[in-house]
N, C-alpha and C positions, 0 to 999 in steps of 0.2 A: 455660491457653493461653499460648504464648510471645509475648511483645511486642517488635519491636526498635522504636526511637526512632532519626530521624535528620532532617536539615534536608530531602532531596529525595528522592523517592519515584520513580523513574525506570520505569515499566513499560513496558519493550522495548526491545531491545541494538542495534537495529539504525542506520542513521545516524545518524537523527534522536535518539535515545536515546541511543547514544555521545556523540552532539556537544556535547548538553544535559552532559549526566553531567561531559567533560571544563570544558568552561566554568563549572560550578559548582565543581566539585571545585578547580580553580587559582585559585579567587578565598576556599579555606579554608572552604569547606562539605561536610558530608557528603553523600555520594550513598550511598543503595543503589540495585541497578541490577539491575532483576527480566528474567529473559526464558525465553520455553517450554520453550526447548533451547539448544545451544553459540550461543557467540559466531557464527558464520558461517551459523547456519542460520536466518536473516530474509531476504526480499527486497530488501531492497537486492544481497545479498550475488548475485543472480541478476542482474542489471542489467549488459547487456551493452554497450550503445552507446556511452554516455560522459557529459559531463555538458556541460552549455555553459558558458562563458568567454568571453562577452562582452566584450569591453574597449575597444569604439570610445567616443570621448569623451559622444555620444548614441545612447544604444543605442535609435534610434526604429524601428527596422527588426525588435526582437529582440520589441519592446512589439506591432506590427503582427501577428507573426506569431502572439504568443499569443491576440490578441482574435480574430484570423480562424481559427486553429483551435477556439477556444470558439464560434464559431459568433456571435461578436457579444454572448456572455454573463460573460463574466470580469468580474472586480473591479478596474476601474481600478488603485487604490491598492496592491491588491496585487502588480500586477503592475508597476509604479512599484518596492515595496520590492525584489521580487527581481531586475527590471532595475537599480539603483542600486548594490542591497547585496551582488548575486553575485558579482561580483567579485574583489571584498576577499573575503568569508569562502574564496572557492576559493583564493585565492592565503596567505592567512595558515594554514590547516590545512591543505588537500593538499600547494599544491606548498612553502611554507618548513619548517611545521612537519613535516608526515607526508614529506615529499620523497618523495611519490607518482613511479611511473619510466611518466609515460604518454610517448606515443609523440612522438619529434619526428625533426625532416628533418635533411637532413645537415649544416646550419649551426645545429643545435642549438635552430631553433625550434619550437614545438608542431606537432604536426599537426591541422588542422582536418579534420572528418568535417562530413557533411552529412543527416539526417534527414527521415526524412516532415513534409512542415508547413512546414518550415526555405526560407528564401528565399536563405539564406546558410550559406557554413560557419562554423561557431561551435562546435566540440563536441569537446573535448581526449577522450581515451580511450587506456585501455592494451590495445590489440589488440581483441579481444572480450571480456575479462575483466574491464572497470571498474570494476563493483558490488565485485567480488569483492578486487580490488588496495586499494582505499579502505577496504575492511570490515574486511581482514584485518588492514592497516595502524593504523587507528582501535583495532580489537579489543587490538591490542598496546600501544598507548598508555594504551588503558585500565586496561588491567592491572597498567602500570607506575607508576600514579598517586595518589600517597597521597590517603585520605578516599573511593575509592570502592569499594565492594565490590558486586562481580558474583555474583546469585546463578542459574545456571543451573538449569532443572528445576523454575520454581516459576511455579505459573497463579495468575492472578490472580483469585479468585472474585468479592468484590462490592466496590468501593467504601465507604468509612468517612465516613459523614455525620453531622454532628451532631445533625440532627434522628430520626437512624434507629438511630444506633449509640454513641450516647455514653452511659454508664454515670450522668451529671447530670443528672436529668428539667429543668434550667433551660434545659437546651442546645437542649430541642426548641425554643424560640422565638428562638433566634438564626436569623439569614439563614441560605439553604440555603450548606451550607459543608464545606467534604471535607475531612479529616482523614487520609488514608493508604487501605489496601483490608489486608482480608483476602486474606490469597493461599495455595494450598496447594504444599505439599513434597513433589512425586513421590514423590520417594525416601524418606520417613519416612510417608505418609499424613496430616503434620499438618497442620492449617490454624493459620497465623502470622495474628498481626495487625502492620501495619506502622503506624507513626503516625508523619506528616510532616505539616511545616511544610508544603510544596508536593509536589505529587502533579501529575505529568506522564503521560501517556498518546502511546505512542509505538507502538503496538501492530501496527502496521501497514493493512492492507487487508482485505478480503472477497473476495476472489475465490472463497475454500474452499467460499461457497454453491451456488458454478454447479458441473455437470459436469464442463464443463474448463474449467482455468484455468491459468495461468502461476504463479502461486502457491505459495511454500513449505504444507507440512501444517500446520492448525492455523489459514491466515489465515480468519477466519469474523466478522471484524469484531471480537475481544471488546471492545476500546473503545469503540465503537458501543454496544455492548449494555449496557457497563455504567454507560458515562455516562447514556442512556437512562433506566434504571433508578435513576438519582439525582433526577431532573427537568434535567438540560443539553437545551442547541439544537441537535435535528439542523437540516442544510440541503442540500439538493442531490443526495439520493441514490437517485434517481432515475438520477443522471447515471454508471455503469457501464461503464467503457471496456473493447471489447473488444481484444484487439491481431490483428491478421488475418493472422500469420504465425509459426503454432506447429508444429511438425516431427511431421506424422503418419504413423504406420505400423500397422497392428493389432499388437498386443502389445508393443507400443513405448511406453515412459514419451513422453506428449507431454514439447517443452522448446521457448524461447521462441528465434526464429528474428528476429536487430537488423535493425532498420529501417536499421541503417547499411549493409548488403547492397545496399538497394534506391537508398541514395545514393550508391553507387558504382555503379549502373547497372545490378542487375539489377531485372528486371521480372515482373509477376504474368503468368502465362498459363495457358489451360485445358489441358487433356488432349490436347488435339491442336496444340498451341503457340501457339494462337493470344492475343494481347493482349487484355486485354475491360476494363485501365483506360482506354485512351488518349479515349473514348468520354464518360467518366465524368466524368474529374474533367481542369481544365488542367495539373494535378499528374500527373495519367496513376499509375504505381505509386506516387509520391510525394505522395499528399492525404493531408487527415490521418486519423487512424488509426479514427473513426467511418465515415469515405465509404468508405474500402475495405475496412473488416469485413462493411458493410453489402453491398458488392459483389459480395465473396464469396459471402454465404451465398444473395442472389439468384442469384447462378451456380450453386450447387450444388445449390439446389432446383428452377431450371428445367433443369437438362441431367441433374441425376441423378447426378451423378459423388460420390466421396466425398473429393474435397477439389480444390484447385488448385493449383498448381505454380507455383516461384519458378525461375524462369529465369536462369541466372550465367553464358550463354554471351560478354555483352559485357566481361568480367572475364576476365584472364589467370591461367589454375591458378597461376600463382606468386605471385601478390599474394592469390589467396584462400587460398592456405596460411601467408603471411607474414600476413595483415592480422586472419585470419577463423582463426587454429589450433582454437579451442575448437570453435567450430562445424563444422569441416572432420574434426576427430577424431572427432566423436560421432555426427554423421551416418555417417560411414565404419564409425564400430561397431556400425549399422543396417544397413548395405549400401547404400548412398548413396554414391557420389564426386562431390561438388560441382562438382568441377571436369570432368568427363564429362556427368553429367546434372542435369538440373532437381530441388528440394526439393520434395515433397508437404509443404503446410500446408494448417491449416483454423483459424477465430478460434477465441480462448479468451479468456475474463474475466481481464484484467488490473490494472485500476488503478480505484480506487474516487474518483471526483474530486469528491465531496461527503464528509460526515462529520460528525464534533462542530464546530459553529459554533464561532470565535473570531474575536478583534479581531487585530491584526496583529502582536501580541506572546504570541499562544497563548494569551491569555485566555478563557476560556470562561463563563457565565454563573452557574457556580456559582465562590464562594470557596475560591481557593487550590487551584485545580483547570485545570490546562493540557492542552491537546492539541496536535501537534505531529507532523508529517509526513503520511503519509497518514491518519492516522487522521482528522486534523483538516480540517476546510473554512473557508479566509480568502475562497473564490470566485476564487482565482488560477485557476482551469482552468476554471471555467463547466460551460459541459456537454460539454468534450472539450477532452481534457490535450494538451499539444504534444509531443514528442519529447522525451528527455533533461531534462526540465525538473525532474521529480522527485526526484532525487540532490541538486540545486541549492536545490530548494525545503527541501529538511531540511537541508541548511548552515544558509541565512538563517532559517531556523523556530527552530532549537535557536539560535543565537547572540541573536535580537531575544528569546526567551520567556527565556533565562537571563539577558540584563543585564536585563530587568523584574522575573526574581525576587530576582535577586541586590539589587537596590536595594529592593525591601520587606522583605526579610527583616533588610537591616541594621537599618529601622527599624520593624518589627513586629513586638511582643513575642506574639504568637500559644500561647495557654497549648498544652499538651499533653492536651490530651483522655484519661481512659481509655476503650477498648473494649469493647463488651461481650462475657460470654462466647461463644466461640461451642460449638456443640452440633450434632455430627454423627451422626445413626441410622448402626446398628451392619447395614443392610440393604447388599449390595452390588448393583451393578446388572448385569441380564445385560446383559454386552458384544456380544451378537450381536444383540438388539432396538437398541442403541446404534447400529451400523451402518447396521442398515436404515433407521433413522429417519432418519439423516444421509446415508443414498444419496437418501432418497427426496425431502427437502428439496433436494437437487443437482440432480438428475431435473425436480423441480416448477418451477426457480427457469431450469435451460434449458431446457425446453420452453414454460413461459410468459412468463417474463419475462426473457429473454434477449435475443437482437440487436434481433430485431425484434419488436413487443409490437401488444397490441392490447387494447379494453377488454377483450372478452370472455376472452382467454385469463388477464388479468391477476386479473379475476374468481375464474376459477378456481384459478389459483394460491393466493389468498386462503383460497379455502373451503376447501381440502387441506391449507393449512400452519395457519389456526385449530385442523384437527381434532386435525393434529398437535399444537399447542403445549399440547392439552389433556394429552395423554399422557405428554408430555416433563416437563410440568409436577410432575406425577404422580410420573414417575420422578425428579425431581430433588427434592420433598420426603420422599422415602421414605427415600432411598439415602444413601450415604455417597459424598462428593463426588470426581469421580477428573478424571483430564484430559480423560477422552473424554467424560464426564457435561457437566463444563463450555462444553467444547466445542462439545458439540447444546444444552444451555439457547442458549449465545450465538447458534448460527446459527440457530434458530430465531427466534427474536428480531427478528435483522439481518435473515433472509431477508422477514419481515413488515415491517419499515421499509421495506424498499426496494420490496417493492408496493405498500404503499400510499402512497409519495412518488410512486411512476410513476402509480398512478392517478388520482390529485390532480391530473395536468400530461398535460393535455390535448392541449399542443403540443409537436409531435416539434421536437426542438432536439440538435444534438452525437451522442451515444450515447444518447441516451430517442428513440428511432425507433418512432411508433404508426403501425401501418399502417392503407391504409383501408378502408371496412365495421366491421363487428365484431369 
């Protein structure tokens, strides 16, 4: 079995994992820098709105609007570091270092957008492509950075614990403590053992468990799953944000339809144009993004209709082709002209606002083991994230978790563990049982534990996805480990975390909506 040795074990390329990567690597540490696929194909890289740029001297207004879209559940503190610290980290990598070209007015200052949630504008963005401008940008930077190597096409199998995988029977009685992960080589079929000093977990979200989702392929939690499987704290994942405006058509790839539409002043309306937020929320189309998923799908199951319509008539066709291109080209390659008629959306599973427990520097409860963007939960979102807050939140995540490792590592001489062998059956798995199982998981996780939940259905979720994990289980001691294999062990897994978090929590709060009855 091959072994590489290096000081940061980075698993997932996406912001959070670039950011980390790059402030390790400049301070004369090695990074390796694992991820599924290419640099650009993480969610971040889909992240259309923008980020927020706070910069008032008291950003008491910024702190307000996160606590009251958590529903009164966030984490003080943490939402202190990202109001304090966003700032600076947006202004020292996008706009000095990356010299990001997001959008400004004609005297050359930013332009502020304005969000669901949002009580102010606060939210720099390049057009509708933000995620994508930041990624591509960061992706480049990476690359050109001595100490880190990017390795594309490699899943990460399980975590390297010392009480589980160290080759020194002394090691089993040290503290539980991570050492690196096994991860496998698409492209060769071999499984690598990686052995670091610090092992970050950047992996992104879960949305991949639901039906639909906003979602690159692949997001299925696997951090979740495999911190899990070490003994780390989950917390909060229960709390599943849907976004209630994803661009439906039959035979049409859903894709995720910014909230910054709705802050320029278009608004949700039914089939026959009628308004059915204004009713709802004092927000009207603009509450935040649990009140109006939830809105929706009450609409759609008392009228019957198969989705609802985004209304762009108070918007001039020119500024939604100037402001909105992405969204205005791809709709149109649907047969949609945004600027003539209303968007068919319906919610899809977006943002996972719980995850692996840390302290406010990515620490997690295992040694020498961080998690860091969505994967990770400080309780900054509660049980419903704000708008554009997520981009921000893996700035200050990757800069506060690498100056914390960067000062242990000067001073902890942390030996190098060996790995033990690993040993793969020469069995392959049929790919077409692979499928259905992970349809069926998709299936079970929207129709029971989706928008709106309840015991009984959550119940049943439960009893489906046990039978399942028995078979999965099965298939995955038998077989020879592939991407899609890994893929259903992890959402199997995740899809079971997250019912039984929801069943545990009695009280509908944010996005964990139990309805009432059974």
């Amino acid at each position: 079995m091959k072994t590489i040795h290096t000081d940061c074990l980075v698993l997932g390329a996406g912001l959070a994992g670039s950011a980390y990567a790059l402030h390790a690597a400049r301070a004369g540490r090695t990074v390796e820098l694992l991820s599924l696929a290419e640099p650009l194909q993480a969610n971040s890289d889909w992240a259309q709105g923008g980020i927020i740029y706070d910069t008032a001297p008291d950003p008491h207004s910024l702190r307000e609007d996160i606590m009251e879209a958590s529903d009164g559940t966030a984490n003080p503190a943490a939402i202190n570091q990202l109001a304090e610290e966003g700032p600076a980290a947006v202004k020292e990598l996008l706009l000095d270092d990356l010299n990001i070209g997001f959008d400004r007015g004609t005297a050359g200052e930013l332009e502020l957008a304005r969000e669901g949630g949002h009580h102010e504008r606060r939210i720099i963005h390049t057009k509708d492509t933000t995620g994508h401008s930041i990624l591509s940008a960061i992706a480049t930077k990476v690359d050109a950075t001595p100490g880190i190597t990017r390795r594309s096409g490699f899943v990460a199998v399980d975590l390297l614990t010392l009480s589980h995988n160290s080759t020194n029977p002394q090691d089993r009685y040290e503290p539980l403590t991570c050492f690196g992960c096994y991860a496998l080589d698409t492209a060769t079929g071999e499984v690598v053992a990686f052995v670091a000093r610090k092992t970050v977990l950047a992996t992104g979200g879960l949305g991949g468990i639901f039906q639909h989702t906003t979602n690159q392929p692949g997001s299925v939690g696997h951090g979740v799953a495999m911190a899990y499987r070490v003994g780390a704290r989950l917390i909060d994942l229960e709390y599943v944000q849907f976004h209630p405006t994803v661009f439906f058509k039959k035979g049409a790839q859903p894709f995720l339809i910014t909230e910054a539409l709705r802050g320029e002043g278009a608004v949700l309306v039914d089939g026959h144009g009628r308004r059915f937020m204004d009713g709802v929320h004092p927000l009207g189309s603009l509450a935040p993004r649990d009140v109006v998923s939830r809105a929706v799908q009450h609409h759609l199951a008392a009228s019957g209709e198969l989705c609802a319509y985004l209304d762009l008539s108070a918007l001039k066709p020119d500024f939604i082709r100037s402001r909105f291109p992405a969204i205005y080209e791809r709709c149109l390659a649907h047969g949609v002209d945004i600027t003539l008629e209303p968007i068919p959306v319906v919610p899809a599973a977006h943002f996972s606002c719980g995850g692996v427990h840390t302290d406010l520097a990515g620490r997690t409860n295992v040694r020498h083991l961080n998690a860091i963007g969505e994967t990770a939960c400080t309780g900054l979102h509660g049980a419903n994230r704000l708008a554009s807050t997520s981009l921000l939140e893996c700035l200050v995540a990757a800069k506060a978790a690498a100056r914390a490792d960067l000062a242990e590592l000067a001073k902890d001489r942390f030996p190098a563990p060996t790995a033990c062998e690993w040993l793969s059956p020469a069995k392959i798995a049929d790919p077409l049982l692979i499928r259905q199982d992970l349809q069926q998981i998709r299936q079970t996780m929207w129709n029971y534990a989706g928008i709106i939940r309840s015991p009984r259905r959550l119940a049943r979720a439960r009893r489906i996805l046990l039978e399942l994990r028995e078979d999965i289980q099965a298939f995955y001691r038998d077989c020879r480990p592939t991407r899609d294999l890994i893929e259903l062990r992890n959402a199997i897994q995740t899809a079971l975390l997250v019912v039984h978090a929801a069943a545990l929590n009695p009280v509908s709060k944010g996005c964990h909506y139990i309805a009432g009855g059974d």
